[in-house]
PDB file of N, H, CA, C and O in Angstrom:
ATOM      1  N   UNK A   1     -38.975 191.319 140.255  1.00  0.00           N
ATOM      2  CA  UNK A   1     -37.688 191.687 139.670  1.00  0.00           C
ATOM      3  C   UNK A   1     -37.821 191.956 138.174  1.00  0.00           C
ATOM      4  O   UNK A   1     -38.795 191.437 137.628  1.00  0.00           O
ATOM      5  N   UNK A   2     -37.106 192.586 137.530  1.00  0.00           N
ATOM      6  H   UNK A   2     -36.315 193.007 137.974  1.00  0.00           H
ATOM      7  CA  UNK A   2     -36.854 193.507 136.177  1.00  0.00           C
ATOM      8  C   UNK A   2     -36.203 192.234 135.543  1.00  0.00           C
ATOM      9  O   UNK A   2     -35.139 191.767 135.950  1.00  0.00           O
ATOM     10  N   UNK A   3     -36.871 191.759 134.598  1.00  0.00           N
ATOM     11  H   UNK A   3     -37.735 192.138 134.268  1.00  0.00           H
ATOM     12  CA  UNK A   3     -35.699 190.497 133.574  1.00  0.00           C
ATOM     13  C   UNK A   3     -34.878 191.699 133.156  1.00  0.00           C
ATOM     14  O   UNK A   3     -35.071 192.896 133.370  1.00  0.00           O
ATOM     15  N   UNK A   4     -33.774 190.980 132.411  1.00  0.00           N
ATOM     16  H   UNK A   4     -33.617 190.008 132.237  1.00  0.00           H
ATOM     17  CA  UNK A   4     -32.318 191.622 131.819  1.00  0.00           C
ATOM     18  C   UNK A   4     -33.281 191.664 130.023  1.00  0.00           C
ATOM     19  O   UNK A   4     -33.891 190.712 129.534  1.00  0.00           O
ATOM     20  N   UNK A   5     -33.110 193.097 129.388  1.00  0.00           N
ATOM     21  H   UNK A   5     -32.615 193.870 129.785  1.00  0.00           H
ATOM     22  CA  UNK A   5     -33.445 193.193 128.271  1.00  0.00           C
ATOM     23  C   UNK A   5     -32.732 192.722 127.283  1.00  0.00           C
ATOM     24  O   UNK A   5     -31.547 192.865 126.979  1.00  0.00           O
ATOM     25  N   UNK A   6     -33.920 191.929 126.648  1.00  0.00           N
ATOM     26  H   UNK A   6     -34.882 191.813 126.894  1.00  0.00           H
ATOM     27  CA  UNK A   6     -32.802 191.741 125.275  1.00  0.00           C
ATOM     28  C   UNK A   6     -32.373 192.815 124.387  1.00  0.00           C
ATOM     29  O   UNK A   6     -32.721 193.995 124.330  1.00  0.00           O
ATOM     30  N   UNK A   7     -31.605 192.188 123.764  1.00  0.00           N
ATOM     31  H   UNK A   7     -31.322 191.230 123.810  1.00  0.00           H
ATOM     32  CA  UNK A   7     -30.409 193.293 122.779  1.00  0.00           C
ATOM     33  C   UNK A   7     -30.148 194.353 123.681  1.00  0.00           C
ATOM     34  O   UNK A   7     -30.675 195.455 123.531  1.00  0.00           O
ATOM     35  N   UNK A   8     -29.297 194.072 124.694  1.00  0.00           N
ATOM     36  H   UNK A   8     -28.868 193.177 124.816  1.00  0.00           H
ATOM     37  CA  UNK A   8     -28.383 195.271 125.305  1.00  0.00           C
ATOM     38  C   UNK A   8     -26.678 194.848 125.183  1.00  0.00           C
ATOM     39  O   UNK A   8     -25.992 193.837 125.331  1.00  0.00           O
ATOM     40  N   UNK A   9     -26.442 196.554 124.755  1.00  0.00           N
ATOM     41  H   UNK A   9     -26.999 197.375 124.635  1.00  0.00           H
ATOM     42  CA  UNK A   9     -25.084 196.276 123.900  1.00  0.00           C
ATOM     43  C   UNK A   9     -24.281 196.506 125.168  1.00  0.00           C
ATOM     44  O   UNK A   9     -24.567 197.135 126.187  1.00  0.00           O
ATOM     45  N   UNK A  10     -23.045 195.726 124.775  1.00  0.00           N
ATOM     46  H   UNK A  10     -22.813 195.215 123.947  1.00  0.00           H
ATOM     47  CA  UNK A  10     -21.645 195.083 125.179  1.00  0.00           C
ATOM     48  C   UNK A  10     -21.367 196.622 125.685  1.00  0.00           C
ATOM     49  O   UNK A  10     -22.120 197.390 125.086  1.00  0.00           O
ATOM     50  N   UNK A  11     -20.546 197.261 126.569  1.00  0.00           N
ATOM     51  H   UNK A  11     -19.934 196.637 127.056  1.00  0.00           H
ATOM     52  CA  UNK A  11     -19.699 198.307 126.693  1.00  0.00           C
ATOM     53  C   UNK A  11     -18.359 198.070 126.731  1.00  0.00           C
ATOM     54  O   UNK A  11     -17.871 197.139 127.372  1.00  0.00           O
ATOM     55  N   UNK A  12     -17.785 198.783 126.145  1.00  0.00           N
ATOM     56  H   UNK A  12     -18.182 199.540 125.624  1.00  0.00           H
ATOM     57  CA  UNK A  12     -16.016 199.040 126.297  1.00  0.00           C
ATOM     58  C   UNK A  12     -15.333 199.993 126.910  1.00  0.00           C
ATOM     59  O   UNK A  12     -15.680 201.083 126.456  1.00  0.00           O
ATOM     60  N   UNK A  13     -14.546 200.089 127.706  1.00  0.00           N
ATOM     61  H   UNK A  13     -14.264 199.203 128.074  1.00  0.00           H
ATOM     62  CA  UNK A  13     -13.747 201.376 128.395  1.00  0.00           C
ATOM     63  C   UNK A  13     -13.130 201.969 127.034  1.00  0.00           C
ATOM     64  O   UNK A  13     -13.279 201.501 125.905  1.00  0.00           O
ATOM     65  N   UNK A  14     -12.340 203.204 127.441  1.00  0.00           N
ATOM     66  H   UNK A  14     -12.219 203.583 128.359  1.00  0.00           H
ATOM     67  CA  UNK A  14     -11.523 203.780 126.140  1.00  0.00           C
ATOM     68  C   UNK A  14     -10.083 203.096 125.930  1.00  0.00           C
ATOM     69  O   UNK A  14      -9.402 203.338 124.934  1.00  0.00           O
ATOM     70  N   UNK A  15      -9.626 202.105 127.086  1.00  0.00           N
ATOM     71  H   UNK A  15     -10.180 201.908 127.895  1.00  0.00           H
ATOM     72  CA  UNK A  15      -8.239 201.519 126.645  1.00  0.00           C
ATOM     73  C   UNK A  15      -8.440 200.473 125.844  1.00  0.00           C
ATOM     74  O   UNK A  15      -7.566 199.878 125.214  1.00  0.00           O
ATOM     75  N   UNK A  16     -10.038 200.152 125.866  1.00  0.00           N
ATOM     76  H   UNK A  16     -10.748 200.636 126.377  1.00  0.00           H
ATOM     77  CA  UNK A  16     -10.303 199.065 124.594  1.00  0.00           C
ATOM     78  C   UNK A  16     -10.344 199.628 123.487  1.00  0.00           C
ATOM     79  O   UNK A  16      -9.719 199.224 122.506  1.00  0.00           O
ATOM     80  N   UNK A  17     -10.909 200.396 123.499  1.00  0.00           N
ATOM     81  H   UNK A  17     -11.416 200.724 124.296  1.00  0.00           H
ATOM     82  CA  UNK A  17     -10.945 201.052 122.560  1.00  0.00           C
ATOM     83  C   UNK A  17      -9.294 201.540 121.713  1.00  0.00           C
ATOM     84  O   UNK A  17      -8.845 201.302 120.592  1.00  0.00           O
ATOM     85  N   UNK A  18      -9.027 201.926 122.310  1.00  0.00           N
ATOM     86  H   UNK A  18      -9.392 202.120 123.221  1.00  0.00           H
ATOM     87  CA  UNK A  18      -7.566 202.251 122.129  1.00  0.00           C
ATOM     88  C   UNK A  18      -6.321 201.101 121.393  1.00  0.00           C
ATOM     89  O   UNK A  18      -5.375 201.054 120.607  1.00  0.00           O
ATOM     90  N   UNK A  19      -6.933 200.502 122.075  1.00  0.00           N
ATOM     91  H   UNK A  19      -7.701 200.539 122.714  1.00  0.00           H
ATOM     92  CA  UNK A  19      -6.291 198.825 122.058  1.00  0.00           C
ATOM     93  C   UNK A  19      -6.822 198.773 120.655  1.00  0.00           C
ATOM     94  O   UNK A  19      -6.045 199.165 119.784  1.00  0.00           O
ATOM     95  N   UNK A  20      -8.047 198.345 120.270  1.00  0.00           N
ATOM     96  H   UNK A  20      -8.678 198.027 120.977  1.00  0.00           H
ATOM     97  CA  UNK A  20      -8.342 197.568 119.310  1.00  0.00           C
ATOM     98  C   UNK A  20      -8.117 198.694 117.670  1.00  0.00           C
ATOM     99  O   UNK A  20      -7.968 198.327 116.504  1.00  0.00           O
ATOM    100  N   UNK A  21      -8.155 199.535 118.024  1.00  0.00           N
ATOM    101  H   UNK A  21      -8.276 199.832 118.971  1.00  0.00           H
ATOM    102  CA  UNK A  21      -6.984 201.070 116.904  1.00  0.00           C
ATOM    103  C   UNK A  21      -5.969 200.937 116.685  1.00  0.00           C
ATOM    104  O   UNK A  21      -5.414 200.810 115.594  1.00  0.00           O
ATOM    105  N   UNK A  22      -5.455 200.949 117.978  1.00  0.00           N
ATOM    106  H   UNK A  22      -5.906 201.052 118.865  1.00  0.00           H
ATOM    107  CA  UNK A  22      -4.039 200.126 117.695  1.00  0.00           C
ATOM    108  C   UNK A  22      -3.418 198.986 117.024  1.00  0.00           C
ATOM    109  O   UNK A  22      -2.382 199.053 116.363  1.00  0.00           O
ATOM    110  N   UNK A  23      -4.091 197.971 117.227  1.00  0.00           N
ATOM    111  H   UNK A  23      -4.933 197.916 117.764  1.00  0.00           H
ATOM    112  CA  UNK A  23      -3.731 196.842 116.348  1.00  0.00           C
ATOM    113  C   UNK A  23      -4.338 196.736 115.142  1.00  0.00           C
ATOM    114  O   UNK A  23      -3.745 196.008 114.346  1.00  0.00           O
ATOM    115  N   UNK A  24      -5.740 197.441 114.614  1.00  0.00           N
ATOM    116  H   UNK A  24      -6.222 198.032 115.260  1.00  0.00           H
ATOM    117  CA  UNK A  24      -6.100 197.829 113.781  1.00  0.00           C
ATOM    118  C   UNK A  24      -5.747 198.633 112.487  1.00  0.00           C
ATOM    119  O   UNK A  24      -6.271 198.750 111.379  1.00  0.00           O
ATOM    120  N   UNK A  25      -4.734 199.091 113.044  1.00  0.00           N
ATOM    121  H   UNK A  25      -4.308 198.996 113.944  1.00  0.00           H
ATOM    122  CA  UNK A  25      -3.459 200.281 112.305  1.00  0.00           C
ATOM    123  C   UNK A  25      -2.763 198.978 112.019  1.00  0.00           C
ATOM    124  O   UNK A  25      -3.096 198.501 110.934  1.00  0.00           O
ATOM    125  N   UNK A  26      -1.742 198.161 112.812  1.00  0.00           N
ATOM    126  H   UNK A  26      -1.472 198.549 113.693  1.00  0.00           H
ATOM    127  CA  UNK A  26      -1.179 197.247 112.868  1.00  0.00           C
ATOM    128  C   UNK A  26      -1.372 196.167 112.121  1.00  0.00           C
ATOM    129  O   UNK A  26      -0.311 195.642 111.781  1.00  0.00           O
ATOM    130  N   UNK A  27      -2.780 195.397 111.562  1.00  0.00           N
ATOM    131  H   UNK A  27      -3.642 195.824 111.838  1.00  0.00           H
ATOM    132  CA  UNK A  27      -2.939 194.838 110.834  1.00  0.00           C
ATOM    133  C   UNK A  27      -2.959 195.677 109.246  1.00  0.00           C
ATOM    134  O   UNK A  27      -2.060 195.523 108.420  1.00  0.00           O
ATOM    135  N   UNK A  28      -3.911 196.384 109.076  1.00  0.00           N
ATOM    136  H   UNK A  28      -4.641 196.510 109.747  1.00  0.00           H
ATOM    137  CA  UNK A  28      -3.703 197.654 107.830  1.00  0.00           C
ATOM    138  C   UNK A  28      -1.886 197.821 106.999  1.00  0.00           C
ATOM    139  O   UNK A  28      -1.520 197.847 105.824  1.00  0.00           O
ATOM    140  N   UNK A  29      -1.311 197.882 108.033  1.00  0.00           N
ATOM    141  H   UNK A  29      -1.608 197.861 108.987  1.00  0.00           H
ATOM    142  CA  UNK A  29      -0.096 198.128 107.951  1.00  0.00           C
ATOM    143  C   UNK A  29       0.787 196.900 107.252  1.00  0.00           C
ATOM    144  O   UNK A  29       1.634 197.137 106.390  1.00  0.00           O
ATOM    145  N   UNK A  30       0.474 195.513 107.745  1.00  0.00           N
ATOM    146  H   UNK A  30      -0.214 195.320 108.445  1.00  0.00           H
ATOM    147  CA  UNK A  30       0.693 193.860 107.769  1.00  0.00           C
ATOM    148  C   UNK A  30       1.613 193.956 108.444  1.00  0.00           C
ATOM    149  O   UNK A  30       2.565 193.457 107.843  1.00  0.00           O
ATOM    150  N   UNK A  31       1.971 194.412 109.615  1.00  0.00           N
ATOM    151  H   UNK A  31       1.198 194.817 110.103  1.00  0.00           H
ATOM    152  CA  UNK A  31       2.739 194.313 110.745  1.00  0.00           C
ATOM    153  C   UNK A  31       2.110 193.249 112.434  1.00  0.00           C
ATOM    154  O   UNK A  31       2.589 192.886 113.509  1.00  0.00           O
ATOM    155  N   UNK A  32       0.718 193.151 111.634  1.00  0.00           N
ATOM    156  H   UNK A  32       0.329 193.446 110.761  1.00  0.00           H
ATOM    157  CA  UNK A  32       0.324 192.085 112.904  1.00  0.00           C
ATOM    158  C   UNK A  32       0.667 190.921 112.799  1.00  0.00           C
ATOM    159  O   UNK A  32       0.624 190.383 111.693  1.00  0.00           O
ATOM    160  N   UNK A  33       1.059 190.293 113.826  1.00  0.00           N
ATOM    161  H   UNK A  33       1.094 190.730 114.725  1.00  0.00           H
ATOM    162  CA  UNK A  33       1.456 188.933 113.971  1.00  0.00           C
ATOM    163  C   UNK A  33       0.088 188.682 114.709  1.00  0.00           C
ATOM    164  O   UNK A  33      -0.766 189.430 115.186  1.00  0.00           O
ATOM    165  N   UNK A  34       0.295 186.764 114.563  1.00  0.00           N
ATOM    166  H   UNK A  34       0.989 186.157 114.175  1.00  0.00           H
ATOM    167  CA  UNK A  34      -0.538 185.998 115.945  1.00  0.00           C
ATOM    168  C   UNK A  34       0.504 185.805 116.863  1.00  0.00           C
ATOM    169  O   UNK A  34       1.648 186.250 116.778  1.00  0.00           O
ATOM    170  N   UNK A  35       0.039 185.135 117.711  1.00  0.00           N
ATOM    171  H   UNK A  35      -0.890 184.773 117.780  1.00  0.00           H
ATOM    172  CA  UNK A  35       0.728 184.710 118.993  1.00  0.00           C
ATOM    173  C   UNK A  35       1.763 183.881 118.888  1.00  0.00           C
ATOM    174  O   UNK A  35       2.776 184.446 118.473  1.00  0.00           O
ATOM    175  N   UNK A  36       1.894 182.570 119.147  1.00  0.00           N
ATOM    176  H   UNK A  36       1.072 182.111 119.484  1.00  0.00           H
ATOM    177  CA  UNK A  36       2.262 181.606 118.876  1.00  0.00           C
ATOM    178  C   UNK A  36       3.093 181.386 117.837  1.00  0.00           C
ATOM    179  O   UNK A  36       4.306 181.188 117.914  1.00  0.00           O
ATOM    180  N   UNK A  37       2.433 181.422 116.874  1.00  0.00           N
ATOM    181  H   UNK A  37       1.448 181.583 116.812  1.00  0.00           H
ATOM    182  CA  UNK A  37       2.275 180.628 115.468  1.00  0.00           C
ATOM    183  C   UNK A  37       3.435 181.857 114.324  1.00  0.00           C
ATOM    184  O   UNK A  37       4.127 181.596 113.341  1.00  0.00           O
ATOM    185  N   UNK A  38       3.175 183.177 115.063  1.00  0.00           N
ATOM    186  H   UNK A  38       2.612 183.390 115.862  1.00  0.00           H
ATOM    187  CA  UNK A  38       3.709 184.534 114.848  1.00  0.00           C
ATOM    188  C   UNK A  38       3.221 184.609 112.716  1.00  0.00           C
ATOM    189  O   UNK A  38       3.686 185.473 111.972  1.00  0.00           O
ATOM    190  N   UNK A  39       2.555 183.839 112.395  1.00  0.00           N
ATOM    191  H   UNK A  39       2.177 183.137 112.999  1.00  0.00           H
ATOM    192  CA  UNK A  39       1.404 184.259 111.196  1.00  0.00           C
ATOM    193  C   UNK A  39       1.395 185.625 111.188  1.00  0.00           C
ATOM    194  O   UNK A  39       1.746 186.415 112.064  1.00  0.00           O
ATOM    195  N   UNK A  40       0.906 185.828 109.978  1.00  0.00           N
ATOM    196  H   UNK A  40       0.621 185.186 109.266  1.00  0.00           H
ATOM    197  CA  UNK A  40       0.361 186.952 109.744  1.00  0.00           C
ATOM    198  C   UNK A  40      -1.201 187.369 109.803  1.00  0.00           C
ATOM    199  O   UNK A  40      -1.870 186.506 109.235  1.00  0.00           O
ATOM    200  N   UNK A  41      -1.882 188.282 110.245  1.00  0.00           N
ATOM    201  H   UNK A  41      -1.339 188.983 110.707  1.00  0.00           H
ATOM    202  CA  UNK A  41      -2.701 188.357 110.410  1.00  0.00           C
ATOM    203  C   UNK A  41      -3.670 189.259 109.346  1.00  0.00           C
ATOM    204  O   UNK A  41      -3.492 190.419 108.975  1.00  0.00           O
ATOM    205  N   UNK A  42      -4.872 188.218 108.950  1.00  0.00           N
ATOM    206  H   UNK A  42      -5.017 187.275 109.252  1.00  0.00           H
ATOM    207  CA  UNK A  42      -5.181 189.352 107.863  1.00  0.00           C
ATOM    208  C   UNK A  42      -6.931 189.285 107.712  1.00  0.00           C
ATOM    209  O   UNK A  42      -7.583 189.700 106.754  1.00  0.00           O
ATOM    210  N   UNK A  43      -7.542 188.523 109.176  1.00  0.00           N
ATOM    211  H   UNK A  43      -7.012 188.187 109.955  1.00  0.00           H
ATOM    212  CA  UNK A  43      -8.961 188.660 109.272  1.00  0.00           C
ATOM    213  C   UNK A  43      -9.388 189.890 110.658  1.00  0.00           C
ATOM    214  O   UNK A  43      -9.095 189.876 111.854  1.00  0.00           O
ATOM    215  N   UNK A  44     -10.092 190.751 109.921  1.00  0.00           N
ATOM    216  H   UNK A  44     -10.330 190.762 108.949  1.00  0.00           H
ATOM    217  CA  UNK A  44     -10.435 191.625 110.878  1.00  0.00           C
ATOM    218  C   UNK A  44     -11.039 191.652 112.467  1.00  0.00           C
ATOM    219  O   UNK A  44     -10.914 192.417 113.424  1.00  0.00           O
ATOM    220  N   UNK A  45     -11.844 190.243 112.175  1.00  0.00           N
ATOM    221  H   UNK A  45     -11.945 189.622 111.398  1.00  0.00           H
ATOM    222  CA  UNK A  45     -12.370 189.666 113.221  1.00  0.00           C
ATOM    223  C   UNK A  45     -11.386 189.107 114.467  1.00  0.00           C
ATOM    224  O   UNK A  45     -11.648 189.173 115.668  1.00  0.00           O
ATOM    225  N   UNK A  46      -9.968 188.436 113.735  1.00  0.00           N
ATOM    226  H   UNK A  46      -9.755 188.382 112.760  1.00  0.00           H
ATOM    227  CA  UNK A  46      -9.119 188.332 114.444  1.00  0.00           C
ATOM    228  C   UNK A  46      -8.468 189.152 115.131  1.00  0.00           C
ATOM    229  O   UNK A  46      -8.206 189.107 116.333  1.00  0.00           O
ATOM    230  N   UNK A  47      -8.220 189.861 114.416  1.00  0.00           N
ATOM    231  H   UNK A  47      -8.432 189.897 113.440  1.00  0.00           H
ATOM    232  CA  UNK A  47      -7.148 191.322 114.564  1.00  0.00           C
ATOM    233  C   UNK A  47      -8.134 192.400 115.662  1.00  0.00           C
ATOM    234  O   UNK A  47      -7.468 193.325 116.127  1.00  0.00           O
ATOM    235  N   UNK A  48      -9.614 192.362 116.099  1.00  0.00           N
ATOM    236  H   UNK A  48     -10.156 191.611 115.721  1.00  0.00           H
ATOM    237  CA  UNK A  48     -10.635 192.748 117.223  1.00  0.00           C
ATOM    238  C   UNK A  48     -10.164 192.077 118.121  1.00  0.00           C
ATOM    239  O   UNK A  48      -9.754 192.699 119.101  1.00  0.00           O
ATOM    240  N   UNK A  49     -10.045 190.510 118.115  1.00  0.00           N
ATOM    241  H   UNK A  49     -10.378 190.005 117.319  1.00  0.00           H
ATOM    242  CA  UNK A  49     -10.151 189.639 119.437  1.00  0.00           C
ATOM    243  C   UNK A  49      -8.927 189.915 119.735  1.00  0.00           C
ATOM    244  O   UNK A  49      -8.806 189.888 120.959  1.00  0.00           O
ATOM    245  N   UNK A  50      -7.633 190.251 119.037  1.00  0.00           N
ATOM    246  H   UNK A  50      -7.731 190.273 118.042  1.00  0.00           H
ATOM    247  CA  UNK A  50      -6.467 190.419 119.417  1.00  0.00           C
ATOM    248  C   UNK A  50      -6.533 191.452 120.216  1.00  0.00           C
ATOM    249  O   UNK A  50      -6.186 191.057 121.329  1.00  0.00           O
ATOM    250  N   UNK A  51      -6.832 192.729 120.244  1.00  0.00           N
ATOM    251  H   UNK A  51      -7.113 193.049 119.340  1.00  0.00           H
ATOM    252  CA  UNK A  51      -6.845 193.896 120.538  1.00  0.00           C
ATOM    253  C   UNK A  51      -7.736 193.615 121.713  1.00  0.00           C
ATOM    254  O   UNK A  51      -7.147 193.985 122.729  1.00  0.00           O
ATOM    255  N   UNK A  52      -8.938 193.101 121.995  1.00  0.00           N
ATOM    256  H   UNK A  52      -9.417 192.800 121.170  1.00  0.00           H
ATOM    257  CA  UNK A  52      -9.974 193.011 123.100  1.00  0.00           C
ATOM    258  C   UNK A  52      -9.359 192.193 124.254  1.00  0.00           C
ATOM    259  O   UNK A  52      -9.897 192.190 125.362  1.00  0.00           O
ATOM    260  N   UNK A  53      -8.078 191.405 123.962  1.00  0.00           N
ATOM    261  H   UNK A  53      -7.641 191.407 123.063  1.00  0.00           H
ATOM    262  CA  UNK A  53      -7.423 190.749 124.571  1.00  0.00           C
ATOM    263  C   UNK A  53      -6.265 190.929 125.245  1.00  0.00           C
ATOM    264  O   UNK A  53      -5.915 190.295 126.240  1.00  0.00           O
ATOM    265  N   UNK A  54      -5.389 192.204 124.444  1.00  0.00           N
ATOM    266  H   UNK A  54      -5.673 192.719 123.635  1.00  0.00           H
ATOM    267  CA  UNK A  54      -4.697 192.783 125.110  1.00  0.00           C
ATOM    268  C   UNK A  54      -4.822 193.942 126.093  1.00  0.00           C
ATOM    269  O   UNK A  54      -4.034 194.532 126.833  1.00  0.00           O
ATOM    270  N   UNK A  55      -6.297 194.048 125.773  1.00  0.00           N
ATOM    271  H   UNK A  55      -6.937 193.568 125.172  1.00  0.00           H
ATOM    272  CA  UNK A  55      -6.831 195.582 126.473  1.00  0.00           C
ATOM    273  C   UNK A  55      -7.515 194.941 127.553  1.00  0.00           C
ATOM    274  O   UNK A  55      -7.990 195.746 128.354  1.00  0.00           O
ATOM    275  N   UNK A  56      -7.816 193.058 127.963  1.00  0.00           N
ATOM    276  H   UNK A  56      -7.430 192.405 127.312  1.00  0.00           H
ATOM    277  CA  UNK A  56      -8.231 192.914 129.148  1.00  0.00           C
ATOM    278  C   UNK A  56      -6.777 192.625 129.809  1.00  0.00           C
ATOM    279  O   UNK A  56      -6.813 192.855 131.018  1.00  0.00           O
ATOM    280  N   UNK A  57      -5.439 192.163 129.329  1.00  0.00           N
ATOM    281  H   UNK A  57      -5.409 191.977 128.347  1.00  0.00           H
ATOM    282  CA  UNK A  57      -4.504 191.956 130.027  1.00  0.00           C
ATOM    283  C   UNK A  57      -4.163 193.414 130.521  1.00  0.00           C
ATOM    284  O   UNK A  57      -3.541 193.451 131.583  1.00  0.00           O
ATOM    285  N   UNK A  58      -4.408 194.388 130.041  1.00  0.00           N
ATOM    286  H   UNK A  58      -4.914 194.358 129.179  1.00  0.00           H
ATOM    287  CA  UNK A  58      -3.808 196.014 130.018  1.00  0.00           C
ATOM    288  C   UNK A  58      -4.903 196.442 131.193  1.00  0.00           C
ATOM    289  O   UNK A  58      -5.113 197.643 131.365  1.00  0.00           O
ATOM    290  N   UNK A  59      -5.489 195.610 131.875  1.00  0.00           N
ATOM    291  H   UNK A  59      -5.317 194.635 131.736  1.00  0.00           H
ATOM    292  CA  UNK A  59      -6.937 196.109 132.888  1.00  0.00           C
ATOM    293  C   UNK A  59      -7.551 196.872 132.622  1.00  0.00           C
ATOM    294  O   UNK A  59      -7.811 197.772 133.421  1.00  0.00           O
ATOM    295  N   UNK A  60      -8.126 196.835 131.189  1.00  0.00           N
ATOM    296  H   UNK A  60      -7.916 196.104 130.540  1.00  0.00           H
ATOM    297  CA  UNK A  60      -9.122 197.695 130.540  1.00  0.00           C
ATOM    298  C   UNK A  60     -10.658 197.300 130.723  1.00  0.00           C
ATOM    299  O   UNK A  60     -10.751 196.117 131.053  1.00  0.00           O
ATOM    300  N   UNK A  61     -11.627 197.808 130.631  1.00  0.00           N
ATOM    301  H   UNK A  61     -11.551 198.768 130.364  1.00  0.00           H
ATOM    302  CA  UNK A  61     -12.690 197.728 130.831  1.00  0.00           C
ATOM    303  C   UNK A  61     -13.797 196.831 129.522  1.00  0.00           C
ATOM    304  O   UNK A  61     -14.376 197.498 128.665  1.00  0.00           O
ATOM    305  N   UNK A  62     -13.938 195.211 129.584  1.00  0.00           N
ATOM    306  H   UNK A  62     -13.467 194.669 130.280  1.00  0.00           H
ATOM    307  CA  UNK A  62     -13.541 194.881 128.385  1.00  0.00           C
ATOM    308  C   UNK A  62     -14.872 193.557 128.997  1.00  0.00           C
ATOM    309  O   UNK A  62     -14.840 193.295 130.200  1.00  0.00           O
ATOM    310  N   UNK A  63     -15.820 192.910 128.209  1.00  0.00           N
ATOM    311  H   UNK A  63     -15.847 193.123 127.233  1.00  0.00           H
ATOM    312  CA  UNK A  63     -16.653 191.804 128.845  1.00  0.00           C
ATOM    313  C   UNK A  63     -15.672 190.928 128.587  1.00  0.00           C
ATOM    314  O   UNK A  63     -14.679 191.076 127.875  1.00  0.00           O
ATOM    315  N   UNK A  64     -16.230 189.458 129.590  1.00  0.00           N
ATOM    316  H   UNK A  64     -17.037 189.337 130.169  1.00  0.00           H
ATOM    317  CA  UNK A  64     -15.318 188.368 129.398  1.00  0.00           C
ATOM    318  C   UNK A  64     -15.790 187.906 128.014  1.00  0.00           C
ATOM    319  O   UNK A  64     -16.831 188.331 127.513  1.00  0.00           O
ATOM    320  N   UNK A  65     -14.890 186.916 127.348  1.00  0.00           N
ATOM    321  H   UNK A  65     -14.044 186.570 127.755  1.00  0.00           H
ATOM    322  CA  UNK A  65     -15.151 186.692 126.197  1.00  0.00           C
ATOM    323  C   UNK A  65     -16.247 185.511 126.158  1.00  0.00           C
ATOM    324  O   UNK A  65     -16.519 185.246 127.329  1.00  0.00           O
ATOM    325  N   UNK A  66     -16.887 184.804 125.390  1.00  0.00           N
ATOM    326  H   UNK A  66     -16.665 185.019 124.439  1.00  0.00           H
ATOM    327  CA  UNK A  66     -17.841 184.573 124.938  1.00  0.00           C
ATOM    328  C   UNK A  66     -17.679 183.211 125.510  1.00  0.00           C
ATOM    329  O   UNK A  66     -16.566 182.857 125.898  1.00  0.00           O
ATOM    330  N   UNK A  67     -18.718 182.410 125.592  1.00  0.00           N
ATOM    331  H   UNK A  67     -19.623 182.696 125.276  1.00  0.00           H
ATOM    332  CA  UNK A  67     -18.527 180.858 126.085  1.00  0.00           C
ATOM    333  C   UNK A  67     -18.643 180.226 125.012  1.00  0.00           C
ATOM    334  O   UNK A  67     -19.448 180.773 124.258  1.00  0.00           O
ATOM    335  N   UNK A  68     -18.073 179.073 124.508  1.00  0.00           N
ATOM    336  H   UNK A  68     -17.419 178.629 125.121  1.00  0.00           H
ATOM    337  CA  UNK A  68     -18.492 178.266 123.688  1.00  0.00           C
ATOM    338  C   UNK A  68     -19.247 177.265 123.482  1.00  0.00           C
ATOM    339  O   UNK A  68     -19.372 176.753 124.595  1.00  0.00           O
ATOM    340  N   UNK A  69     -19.811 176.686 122.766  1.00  0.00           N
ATOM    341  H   UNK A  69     -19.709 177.101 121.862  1.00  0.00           H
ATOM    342  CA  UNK A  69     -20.950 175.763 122.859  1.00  0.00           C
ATOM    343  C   UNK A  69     -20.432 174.472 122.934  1.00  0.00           C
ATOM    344  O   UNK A  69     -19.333 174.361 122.390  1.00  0.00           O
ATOM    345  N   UNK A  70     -20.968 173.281 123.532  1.00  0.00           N
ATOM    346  H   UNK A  70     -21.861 173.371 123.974  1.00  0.00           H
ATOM    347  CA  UNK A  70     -19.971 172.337 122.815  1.00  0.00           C
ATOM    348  C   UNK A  70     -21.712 171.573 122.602  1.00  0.00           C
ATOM    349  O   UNK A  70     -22.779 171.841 123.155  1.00  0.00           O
ATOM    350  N   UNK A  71     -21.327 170.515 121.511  1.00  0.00           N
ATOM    351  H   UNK A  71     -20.461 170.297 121.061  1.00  0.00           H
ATOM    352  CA  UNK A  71     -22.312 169.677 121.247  1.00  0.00           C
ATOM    353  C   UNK A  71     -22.404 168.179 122.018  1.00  0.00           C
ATOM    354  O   UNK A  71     -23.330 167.409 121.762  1.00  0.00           O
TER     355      UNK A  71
END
């Protein structure tokens, strides 16, 4: 069997894509909120996971998100 190569990149459909423009405009703008908390949003990194998140609720073509480590 073929091991899985390292460094192979993530793919996104185009509604992720779409998605994460969208809220991307949206933060730029300071019209993004968080969830909850309804904050303002003003880390880019956030304002991705926001967008990657609505584009898997939107059944977009999107990897599951990341596992966390625990110690």
């Amino acid at each position: 069997m073929a091991a899985k190569a390292k460094g192979t990149k993530r793919t996104y459909g185009p509604k992720a894509q779409e998605k994460v423009e969208q809220v991307m405009r949206e933060m730029k703008e300071g019209k993004l909120r968080s969830g909850t908390s309804g904050k303002k949003v003003t880390s880019r990194k956030q304002a991705i996971a926001i967008g990657l998140s609505e584009a898997r609720k939107a059944g977009g073509k999107v990897p599951a998100p990341g596992t966390r480590k625990r110690r």
